[in-house]
MISEVEX-53395 format. One record per residue (C-alpha): residue number from 1; chain; z, x, y. Coordinates in Angstrom, 2 decimals. Example, Ala and Ser with C-alpha at 12.3 -4.5 7.8 and 13.67 -1.06 7.14 Angstrom:
BEGIN
    k  c        Z        X        Y
    1  A     7.80    12.30    -4.50
    2  A     7.14    13.67    -1.06
END
This chain:
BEGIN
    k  c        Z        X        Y
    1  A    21.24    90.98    88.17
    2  A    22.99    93.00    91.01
    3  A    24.44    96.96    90.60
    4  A    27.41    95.53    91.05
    5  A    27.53    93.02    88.05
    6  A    25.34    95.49    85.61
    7  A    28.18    98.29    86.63
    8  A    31.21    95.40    85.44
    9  A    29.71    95.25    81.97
   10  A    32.06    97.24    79.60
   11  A    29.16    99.48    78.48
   12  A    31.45   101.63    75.80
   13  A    31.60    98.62    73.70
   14  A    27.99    99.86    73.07
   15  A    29.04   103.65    72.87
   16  A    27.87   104.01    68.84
   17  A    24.38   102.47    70.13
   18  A    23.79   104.54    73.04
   19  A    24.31   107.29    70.89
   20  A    21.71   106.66    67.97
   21  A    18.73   105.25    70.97
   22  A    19.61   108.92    72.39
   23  A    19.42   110.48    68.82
   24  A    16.48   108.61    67.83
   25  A    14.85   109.62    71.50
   26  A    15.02   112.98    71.33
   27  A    14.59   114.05    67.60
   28  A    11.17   111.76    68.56
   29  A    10.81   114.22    71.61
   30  A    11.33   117.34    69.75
   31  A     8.73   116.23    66.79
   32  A     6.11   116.09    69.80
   33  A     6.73   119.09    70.96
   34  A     7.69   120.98    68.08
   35  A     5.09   123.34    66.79
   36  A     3.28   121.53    63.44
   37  A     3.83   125.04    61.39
   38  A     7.27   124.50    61.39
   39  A     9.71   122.73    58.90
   40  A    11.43   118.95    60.24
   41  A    14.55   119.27    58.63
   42  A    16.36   120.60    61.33
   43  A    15.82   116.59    62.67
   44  A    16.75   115.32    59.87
   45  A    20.43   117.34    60.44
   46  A    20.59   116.34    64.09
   47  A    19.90   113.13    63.11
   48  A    23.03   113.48    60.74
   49  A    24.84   115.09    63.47
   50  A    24.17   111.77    65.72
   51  A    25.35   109.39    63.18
   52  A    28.55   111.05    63.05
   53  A    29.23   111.19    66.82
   54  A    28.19   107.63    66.43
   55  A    30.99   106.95    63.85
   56  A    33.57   108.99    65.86
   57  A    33.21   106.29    68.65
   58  A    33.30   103.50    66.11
   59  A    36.88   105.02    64.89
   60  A    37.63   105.34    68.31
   61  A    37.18   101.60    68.63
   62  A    39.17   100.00    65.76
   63  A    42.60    98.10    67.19
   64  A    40.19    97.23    70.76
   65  A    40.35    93.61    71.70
   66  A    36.81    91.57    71.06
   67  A    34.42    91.54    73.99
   68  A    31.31    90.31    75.24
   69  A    29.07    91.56    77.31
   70  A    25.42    90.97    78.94
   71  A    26.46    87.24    79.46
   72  A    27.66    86.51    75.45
   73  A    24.49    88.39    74.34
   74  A    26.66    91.44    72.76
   75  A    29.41    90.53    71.08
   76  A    32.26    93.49    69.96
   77  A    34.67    92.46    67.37
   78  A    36.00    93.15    63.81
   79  A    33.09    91.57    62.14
   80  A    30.65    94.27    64.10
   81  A    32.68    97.04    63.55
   82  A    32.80    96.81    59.71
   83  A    29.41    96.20    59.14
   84  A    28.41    99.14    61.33
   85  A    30.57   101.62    59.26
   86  A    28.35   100.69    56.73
   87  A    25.20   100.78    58.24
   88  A    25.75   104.09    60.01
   89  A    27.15   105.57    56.38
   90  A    24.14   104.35    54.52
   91  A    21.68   105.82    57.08
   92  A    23.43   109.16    57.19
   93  A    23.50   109.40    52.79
   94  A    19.36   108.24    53.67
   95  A    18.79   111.04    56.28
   96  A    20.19   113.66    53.86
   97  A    17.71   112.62    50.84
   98  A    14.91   112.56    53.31
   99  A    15.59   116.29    54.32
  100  A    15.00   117.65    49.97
  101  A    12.45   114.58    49.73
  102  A     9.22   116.44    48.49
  103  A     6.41   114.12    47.02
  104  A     3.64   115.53    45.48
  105  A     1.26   115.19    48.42
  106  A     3.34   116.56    50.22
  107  A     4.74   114.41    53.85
  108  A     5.00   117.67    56.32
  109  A     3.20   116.30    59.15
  110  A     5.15   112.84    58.92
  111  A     8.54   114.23    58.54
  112  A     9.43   114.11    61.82
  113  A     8.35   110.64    62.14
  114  A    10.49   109.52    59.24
  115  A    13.67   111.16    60.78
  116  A    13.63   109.13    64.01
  117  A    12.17   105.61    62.54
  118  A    15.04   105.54    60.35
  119  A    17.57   105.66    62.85
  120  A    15.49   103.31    65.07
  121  A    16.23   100.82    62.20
  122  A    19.55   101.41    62.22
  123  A    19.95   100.68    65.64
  124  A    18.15    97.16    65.10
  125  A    20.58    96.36    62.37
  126  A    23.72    97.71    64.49
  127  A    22.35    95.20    67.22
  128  A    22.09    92.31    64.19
  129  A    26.15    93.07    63.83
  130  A    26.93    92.72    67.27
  131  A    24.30    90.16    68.52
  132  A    25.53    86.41    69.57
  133  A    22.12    85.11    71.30
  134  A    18.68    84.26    69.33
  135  A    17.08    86.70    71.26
  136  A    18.73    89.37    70.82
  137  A    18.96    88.39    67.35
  138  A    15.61    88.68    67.22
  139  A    14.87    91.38    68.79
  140  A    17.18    93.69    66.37
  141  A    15.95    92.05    63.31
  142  A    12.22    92.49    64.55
  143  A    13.19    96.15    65.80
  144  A    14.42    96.66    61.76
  145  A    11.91    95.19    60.54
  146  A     9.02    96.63    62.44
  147  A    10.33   100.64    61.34
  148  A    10.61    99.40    57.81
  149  A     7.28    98.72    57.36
  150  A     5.95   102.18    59.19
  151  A     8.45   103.72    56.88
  152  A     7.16   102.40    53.58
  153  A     3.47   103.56    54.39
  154  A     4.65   106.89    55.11
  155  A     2.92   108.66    52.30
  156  A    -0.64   108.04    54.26
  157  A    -2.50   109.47    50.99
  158  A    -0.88   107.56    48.41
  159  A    -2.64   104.42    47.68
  160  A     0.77   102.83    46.36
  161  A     2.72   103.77    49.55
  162  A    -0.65   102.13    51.64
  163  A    -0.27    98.88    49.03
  164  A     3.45    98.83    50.06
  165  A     3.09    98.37    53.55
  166  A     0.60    96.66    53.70
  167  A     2.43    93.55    51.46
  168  A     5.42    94.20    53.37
  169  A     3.81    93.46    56.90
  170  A     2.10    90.52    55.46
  171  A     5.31    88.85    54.17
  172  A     7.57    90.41    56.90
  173  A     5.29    88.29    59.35
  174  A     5.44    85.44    56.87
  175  A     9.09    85.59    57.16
  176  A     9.50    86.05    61.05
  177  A     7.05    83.15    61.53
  178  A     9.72    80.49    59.50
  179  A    12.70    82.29    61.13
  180  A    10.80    81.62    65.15
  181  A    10.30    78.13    63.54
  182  A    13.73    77.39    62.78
  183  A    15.14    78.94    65.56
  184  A    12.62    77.00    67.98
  185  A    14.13    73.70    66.51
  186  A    17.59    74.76    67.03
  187  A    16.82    75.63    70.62
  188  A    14.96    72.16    71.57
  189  A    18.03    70.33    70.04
  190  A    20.87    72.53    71.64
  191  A    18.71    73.69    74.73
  192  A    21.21    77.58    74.50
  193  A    20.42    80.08    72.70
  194  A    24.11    81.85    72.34
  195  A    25.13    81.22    68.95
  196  A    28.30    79.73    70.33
  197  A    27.51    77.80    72.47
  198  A    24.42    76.21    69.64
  199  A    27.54    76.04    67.56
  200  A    29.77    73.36    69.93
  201  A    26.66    71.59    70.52
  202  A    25.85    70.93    66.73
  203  A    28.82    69.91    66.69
  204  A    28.23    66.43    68.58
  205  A    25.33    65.98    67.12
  206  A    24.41    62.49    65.17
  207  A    21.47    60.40    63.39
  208  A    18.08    61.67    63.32
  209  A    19.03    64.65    65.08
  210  A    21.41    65.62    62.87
  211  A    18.88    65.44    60.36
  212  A    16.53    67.97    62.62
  213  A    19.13    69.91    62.68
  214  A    20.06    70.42    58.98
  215  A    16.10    70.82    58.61
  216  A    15.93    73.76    61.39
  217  A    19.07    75.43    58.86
  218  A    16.56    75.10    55.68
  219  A    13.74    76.64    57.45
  220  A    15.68    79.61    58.95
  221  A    17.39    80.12    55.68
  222  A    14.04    80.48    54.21
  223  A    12.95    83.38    56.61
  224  A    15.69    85.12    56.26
  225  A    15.30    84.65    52.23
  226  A    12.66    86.68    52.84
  227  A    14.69    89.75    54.38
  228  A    16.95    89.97    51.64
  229  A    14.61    89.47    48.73
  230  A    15.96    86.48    47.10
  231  A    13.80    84.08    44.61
  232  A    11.19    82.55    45.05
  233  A    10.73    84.48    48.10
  234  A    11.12    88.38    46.77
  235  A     7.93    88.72    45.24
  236  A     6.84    91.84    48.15
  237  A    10.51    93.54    46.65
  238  A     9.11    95.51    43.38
  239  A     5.64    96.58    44.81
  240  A     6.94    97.61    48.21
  241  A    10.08    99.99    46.31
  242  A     8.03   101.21    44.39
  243  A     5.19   102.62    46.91
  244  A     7.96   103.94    49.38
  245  A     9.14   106.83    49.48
  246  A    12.34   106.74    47.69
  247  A    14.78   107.98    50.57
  248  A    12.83   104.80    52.18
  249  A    13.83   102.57    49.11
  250  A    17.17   103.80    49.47
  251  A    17.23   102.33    52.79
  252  A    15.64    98.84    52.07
  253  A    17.49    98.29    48.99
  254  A    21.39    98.97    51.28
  255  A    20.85    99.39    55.07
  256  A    18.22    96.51    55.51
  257  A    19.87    94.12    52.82
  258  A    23.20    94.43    54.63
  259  A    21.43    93.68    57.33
  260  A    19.94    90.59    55.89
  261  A    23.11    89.45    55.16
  262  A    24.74    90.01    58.08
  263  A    23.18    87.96    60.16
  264  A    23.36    85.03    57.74
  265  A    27.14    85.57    58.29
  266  A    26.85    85.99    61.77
  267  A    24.03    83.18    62.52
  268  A    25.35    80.08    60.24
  269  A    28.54    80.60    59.79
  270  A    29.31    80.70    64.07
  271  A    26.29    77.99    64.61
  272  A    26.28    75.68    61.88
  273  A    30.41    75.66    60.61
  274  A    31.32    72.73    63.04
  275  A    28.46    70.39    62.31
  276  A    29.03    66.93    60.73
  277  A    27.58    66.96    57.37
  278  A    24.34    65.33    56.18
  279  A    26.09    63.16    54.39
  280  A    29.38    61.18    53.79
  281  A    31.98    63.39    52.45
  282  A    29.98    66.65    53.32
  283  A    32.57    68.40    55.60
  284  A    30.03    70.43    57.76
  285  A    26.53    71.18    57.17
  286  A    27.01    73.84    55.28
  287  A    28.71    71.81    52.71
  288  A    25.81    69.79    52.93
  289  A    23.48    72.56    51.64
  290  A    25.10    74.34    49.19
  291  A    23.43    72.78    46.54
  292  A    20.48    74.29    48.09
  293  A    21.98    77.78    47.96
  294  A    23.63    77.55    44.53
  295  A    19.93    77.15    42.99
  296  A    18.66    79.93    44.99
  297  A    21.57    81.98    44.09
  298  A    21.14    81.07    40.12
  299  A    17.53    81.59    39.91
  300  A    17.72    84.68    41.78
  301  A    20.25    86.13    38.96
  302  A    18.39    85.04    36.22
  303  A    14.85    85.85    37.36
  304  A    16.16    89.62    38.99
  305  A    17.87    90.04    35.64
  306  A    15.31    88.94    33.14
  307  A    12.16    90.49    34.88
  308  A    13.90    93.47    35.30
  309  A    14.08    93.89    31.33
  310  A    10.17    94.24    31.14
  311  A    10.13    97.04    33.51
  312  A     8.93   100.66    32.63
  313  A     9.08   101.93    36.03
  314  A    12.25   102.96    37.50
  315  A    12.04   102.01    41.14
  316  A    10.41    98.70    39.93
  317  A    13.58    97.88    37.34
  318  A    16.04    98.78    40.34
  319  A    13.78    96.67    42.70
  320  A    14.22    93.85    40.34
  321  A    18.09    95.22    40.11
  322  A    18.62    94.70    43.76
  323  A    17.21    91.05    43.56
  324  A    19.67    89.97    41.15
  325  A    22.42    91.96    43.40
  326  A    21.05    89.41    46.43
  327  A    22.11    86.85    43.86
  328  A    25.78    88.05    42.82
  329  A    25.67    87.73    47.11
  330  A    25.02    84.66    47.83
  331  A    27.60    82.70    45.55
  332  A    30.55    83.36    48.03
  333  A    28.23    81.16    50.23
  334  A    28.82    78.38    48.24
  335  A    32.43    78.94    47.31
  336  A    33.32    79.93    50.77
  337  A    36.65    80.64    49.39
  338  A    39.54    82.14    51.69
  339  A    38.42    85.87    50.04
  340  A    35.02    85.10    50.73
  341  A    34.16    87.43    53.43
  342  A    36.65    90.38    52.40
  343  A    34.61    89.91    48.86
  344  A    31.01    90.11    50.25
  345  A    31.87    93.25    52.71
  346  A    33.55    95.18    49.99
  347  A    30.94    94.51    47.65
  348  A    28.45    96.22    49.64
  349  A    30.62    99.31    50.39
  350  A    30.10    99.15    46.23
  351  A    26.78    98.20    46.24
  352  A    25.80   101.31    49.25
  353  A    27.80   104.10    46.66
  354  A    26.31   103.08    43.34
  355  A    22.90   102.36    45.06
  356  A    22.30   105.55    46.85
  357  A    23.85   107.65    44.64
  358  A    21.67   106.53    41.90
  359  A    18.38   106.76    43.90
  360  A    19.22   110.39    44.97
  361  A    19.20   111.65    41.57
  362  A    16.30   109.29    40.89
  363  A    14.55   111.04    44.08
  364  A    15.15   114.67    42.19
  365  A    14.43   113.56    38.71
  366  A    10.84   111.91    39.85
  367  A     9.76   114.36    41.49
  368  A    10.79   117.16    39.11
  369  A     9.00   115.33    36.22
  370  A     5.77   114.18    38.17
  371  A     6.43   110.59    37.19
  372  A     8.71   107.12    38.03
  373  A     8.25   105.79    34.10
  374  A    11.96   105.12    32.59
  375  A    11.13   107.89    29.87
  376  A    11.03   110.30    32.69
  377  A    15.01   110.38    31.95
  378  A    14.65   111.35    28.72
  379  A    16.61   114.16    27.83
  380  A    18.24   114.51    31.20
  381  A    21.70   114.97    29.69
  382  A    20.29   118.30    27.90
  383  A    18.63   118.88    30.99
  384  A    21.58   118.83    33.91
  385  A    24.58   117.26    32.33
  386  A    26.69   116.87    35.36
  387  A    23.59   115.17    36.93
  388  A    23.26   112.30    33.75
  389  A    27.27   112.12    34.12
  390  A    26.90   110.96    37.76
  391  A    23.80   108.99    37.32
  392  A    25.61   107.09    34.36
  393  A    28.60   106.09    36.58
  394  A    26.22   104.77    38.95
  395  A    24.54   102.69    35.77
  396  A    28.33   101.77    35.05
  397  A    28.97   100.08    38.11
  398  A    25.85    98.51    38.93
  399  A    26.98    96.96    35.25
  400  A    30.35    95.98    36.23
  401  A    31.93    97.56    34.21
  402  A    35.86    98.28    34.93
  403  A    36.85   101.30    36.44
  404  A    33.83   100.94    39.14
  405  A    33.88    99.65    42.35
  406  A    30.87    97.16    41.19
  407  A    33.34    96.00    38.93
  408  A    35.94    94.78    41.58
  409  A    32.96    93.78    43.69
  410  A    31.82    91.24    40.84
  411  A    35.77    90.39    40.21
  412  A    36.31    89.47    43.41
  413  A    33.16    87.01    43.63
  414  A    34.60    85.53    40.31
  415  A    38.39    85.38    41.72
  416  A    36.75    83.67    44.76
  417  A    34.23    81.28    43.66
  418  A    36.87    80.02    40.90
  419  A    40.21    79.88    43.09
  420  A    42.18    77.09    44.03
  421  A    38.96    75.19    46.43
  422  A    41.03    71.63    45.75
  423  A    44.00    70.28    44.23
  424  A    41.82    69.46    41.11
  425  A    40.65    72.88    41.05
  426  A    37.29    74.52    41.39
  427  A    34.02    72.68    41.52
  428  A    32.08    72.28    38.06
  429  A    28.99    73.92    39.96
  430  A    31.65    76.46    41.14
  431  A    32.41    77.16    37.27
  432  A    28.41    76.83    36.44
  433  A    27.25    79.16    39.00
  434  A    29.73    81.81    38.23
  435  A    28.89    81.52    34.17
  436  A    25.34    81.85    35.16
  437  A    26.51    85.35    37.39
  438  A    28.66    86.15    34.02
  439  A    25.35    85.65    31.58
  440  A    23.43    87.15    33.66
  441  A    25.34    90.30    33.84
  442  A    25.32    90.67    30.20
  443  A    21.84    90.62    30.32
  444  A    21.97    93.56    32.78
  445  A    23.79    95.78    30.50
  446  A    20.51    95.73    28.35
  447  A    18.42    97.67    31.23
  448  A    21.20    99.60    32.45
  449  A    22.40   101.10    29.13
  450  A    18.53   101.39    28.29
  451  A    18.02   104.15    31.44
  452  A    21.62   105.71    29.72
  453  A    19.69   106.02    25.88
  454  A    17.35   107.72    27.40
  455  A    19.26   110.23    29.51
  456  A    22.20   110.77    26.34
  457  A    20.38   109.85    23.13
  458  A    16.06   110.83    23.91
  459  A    15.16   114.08    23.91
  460  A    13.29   115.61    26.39
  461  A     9.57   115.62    26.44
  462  A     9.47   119.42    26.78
  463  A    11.92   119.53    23.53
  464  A    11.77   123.54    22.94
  465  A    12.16   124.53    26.36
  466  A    13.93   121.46    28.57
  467  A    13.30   122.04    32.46
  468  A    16.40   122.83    33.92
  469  A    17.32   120.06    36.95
  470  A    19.38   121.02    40.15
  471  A    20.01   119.00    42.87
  472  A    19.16   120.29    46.54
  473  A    22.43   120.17    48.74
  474  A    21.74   117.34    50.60
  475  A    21.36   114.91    47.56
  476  A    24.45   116.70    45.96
  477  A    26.34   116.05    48.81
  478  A    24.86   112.53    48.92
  479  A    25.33   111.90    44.68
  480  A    29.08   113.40    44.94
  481  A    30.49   111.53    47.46
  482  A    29.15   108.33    46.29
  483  A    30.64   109.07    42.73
  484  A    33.73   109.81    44.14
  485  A    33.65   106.72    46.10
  486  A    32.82   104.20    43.08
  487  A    35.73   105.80    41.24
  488  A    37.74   106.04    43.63
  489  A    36.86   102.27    44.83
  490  A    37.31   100.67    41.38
  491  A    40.41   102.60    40.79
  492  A    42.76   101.83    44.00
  493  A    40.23    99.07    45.45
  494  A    42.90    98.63    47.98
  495  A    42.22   102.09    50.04
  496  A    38.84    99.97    51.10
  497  A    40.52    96.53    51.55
  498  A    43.55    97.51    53.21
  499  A    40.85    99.67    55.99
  500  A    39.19    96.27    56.62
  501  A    41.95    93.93    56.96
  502  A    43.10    96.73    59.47
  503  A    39.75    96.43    61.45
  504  A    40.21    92.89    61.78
  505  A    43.90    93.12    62.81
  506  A    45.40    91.39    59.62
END
């Protein structure tokens, strides 16, 4: 490549990523050369201070045609930009609770390292949105992945954080060794790697090929199972949340799930909408497997759900929480409704708010009590009652229960997997699936309202002289704009919709 053609490129399309490899280089810079007496938080605000810059050129952005550059590699367009607002918000509400995070063996030395790995994952995943080649596909995922697994072993002297890492490595590889599989048969039958130009070539396809093909979908979708911690393949979820450190939880259970689906949007939906089905009657391919995905889906619900019930750890219940969440996910996959997109990127603004708002004040409420055991809560209520207020509107709308944005994230799912698919109507596995997501939110209430009895109806263990709980400014900024945001959201749901039809021009 000439100076000539690498000077053509339209490099401000890549403006918010420039800015977080800069970020991410120097706060990594500074922690080198930055005496080891002194405190890392002052990263952990320029970090912050990065993120934002990065989110003033995204703004700056919104209305801009869709481009491509490095030869189709990097793709801008609506799709990219929405997911990125909520990447670069999650990371941001992550970097505050990692500047009060303060485990009990204390992560002084490490901080530094934290800071900068984070926002080297976010940069992977901000690559995910925008990438429209394998490779580079590949590369952001693996780029993710790679500072996700540093980041969960970060506690060095904690033998649960060492655990953590150590099964996440060992199924991460698992999981990018069937994803290179998959995506090695879909290169040998296409011969192109560019996602849209795999996707007009699948498109011709016929016989046994066709076959490969729909094989080479199966085994992808499998790897990338992995990533966003549905059944059977989430068994690494509960150890490896619960040996984090919780900012680092935070992060796996939003950031790198939106991630995971994100590139199942971007990756099957552009390579695999236009291929004949397997069989007669299928429309596409997709069609094809949907059975496939519906089981996943249901099994994921039920298993996340019921497992979850057992749970006397926190981060383990949410773990199991955030499984069943990868569930509610999946079914506008199968309805593939005309709301089906709108449904699943609102329901992660939701699922970001309620999620990290409810982990900060887990963060504070852990450490404060010296333990992650459910009856840790007890009490709280007596303890900080603005604190249990918040933390029970978080409970609320992981529930789905109206007035919260999770509730018009699960209402929309409904509306969409039971709308008008066919003149006859919706599809009786349409109507199963979404009884099973019904059932199996019920069943959620039962954990949820459990962690509420013991913050409003348990009293504290110290009964005759509660300690008090405040939260450090960074989680209180983190806990009150994220219960502003699921009220707000599940009040006037339309202030979020209305902002991403505009992104994509509609």
């Amino acid at each position: 490549m000439d100076l000539e053609t690498l000077l053509s490129f339209k490099w401000g399309l890549m403006a918010p990523e420039f800015v977080i490899l800069g970020t991410a280089t120097l706060l990594s810079l500074i922690d080198l050369f930055m005496d080891s007496s002194k405190k890392r938080n002052v990263l952990g605000w320029l970090g912050i201070a990065g993120i934002i810059i990065a989110l003033a050129f995204l703004v700056g952005q919104i209305g801009e045609e869709p481009a491509e550059i490095l030869f189709g590699t990097y793709v801008f367009d609506p799709f990219s930009l929405a997911f990125k607002f909520i990447f670069l918000v999650g990371t941001a509400f992550v970097l505050l609770m990692g500047i009060n995070y303060e485990p009990k063996e204390g992560l002084k030395e490490y901080r530094g390292e934290f800071f900068y790995l984070i926002l080297t994952a976010l940069l992977g995943a901000m690559f995910m949105a925008s990438s429209a080649d394998l490779i580079t596909l590949f590369i952001g995922l693996e780029l993710l992945s790679i500072s996700s697994y540093i980041l969960a072993g970060l506690r060095k002297r904690n033998l649960q954080s060492n655990e953590a890492a150590m099964k996440y490595i060992v199924n991460g590889s698992i999981s990018t060794a069937f994803i290179l599989f998959g995506f090695s048969y879909i290169y040998g039958l296409t011969g192109s790697t560019n996602i849209f130009e795999i996707g007009m070539r699948t498109a011709n396809l016929q016989g046994d090929l066709l076959n490969l093909i729909g094989l080479a979908f199966i085994i992808t979708f499998v790897g990338l199972s992995f990533k966003i911690a549905t059944v059977p393949y989430h068994m690494w979820a509960p150890d490896v949340y619960q040996g984090s450190p919780t900012p680092v939880t935070a992060f796996l259970s939003v950031v790198s799930k939106t991630a995971g689906f994100v590139i199942i949007i971007r990756f099957f939906l552009t390579a695999f909408n236009s291929t004949p089905g397997l069989a007669e009657g299928d429309y596409n391919l997709i069609w094809s497997v949907k059975p496939l995905i519906a089981v996943i889906a249901a099994i994921t619900m039920i298993v996340g759900n019921t497992i979850a019930l057992r749970q006397k750890n926190i981060k383990r219940l949410f773990a199991y929480s955030s499984i069943a969440h990868a569930g509610y996910l999946l079914v506008p996959f199968i309805s593939l409704s005309p709301l089906w997109l709108e449904g699943i990127w609102f329901y992660l603004v939701a699922y970001l708010l309620m999620n990290l708002g409810m982990f900060a004040i887990l963060q504070v409420v852990t450490e404060k009590m010296e333990s992650e055991e459910i009856s840790s809560f007890a009490g709280l209520y007596k303890r900080a009652p603005i604190v249990a207020v918040m933390m029970a509107i978080f409970l609320l709308s992981l529930a789905g229960i109206p007035g919260t944005a999770g509730f018009i994230g699960k209402l929309n799912i409904f509306i969409g997997a039971l709308g008008p698919i066919t003149v006859m109507g919706p599809f009786p596995s349409h109507i199963i699936l979404v009884s099973i997501m019904m059932a199996t939110t019920v069943v959620s209430y039962f954990y949820y309202f459990g962690v509420m009895k013991q913050m409003f109806m348990k009293a504290p263990v110290d009964a005759n002289e509660p300690m008090k709980i405040q939260l450090p400014s960074g989680v209180m900024i983190v806990v009150g704009l994220c219960a502003i945001g699921t009220i707000v959201f599940g009040v006037a749901p339309n202030l979020a919709l209305d902002f991403f039809y505009n992104l994509l021009g509609l």
